[in-house]
C-alpha positions as a Python dict, from the first residue, in 0.01 Angstrom:
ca = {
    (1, 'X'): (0, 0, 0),
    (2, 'X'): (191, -76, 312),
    (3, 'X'): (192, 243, 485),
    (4, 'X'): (18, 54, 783),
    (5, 'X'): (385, -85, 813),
    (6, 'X'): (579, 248, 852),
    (7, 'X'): (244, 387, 1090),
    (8, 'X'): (294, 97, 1332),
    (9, 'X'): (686, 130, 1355),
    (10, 'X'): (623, 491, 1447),
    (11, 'X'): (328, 423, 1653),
    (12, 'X'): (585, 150, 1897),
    (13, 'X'): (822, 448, 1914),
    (14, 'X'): (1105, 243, 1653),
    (15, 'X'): (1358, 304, 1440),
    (16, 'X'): (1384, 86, 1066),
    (17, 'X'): (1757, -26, 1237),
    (18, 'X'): (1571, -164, 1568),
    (19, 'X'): (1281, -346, 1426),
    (20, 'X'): (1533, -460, 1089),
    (21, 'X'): (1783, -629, 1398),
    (22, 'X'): (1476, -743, 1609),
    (23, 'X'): (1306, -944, 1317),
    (24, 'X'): (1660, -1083, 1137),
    (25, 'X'): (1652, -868, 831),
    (26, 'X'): (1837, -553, 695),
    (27, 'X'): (1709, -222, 740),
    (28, 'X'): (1698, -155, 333),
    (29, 'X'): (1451, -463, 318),
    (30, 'X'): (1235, -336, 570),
    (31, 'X'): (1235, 12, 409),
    (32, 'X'): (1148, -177, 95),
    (33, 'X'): (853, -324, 261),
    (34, 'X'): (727, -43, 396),
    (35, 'X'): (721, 162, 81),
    (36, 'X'): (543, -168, -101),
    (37, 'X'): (873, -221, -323),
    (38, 'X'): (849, -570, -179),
    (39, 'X'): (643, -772, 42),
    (40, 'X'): (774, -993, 329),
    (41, 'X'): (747, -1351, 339),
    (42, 'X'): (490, -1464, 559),
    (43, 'X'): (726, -1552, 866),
    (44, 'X'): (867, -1204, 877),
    (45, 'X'): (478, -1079, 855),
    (46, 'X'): (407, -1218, 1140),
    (47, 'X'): (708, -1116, 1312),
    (48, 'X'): (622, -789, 1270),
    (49, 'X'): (307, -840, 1342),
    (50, 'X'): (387, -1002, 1678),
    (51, 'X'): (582, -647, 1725),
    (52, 'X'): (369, -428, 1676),
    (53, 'X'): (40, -630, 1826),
    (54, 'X'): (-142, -590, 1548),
    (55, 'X'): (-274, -845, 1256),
    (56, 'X'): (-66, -933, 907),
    (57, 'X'): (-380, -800, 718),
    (58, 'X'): (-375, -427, 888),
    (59, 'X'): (-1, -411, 824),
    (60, 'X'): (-48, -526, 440),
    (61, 'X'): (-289, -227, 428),
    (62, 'X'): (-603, -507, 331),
    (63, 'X'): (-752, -479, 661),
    (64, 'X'): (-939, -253, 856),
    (65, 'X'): (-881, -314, 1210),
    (66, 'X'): (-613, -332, 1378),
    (67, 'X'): (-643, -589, 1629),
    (68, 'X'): (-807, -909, 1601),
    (69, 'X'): (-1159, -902, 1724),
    (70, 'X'): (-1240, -1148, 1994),
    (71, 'X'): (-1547, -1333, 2110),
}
């Protein structure tokens, strides 16, 4: 399930075309992604991440909090 993906691209206001030409890929792979067709590599996870300022695991849909939690 990586509807945490699609969410967060709303949530920052941006198109799949932006955030496809901000992270280096094409707009069909980031579709795929976000419908859980495919997965990203872990570099483009953490592009995204970096984006959207949020953690890897809450945009893979296997964590519950968005942000990391700091001490």
């Amino acid at each position: 399930m990586r509807m945490n993906m699609k969410a967060e691209r709303a949530r920052c206001g941006l198109s799949a075309s932006e955030v496809a030409k901000r992270i280096g890929v094409s707009t069909n792979t980031l579709l795929r992604w976000e419908s859980g067709e495919n997965t990203p590599l872990s570099e483009n996870l953490m592009k995204l991440a970096r984006l959207y300022n949020c953690t890897p695991d809450y945009l893979l849909g296997v964590g519950n909090f968005r942000t990391r939690i700091t001490c």
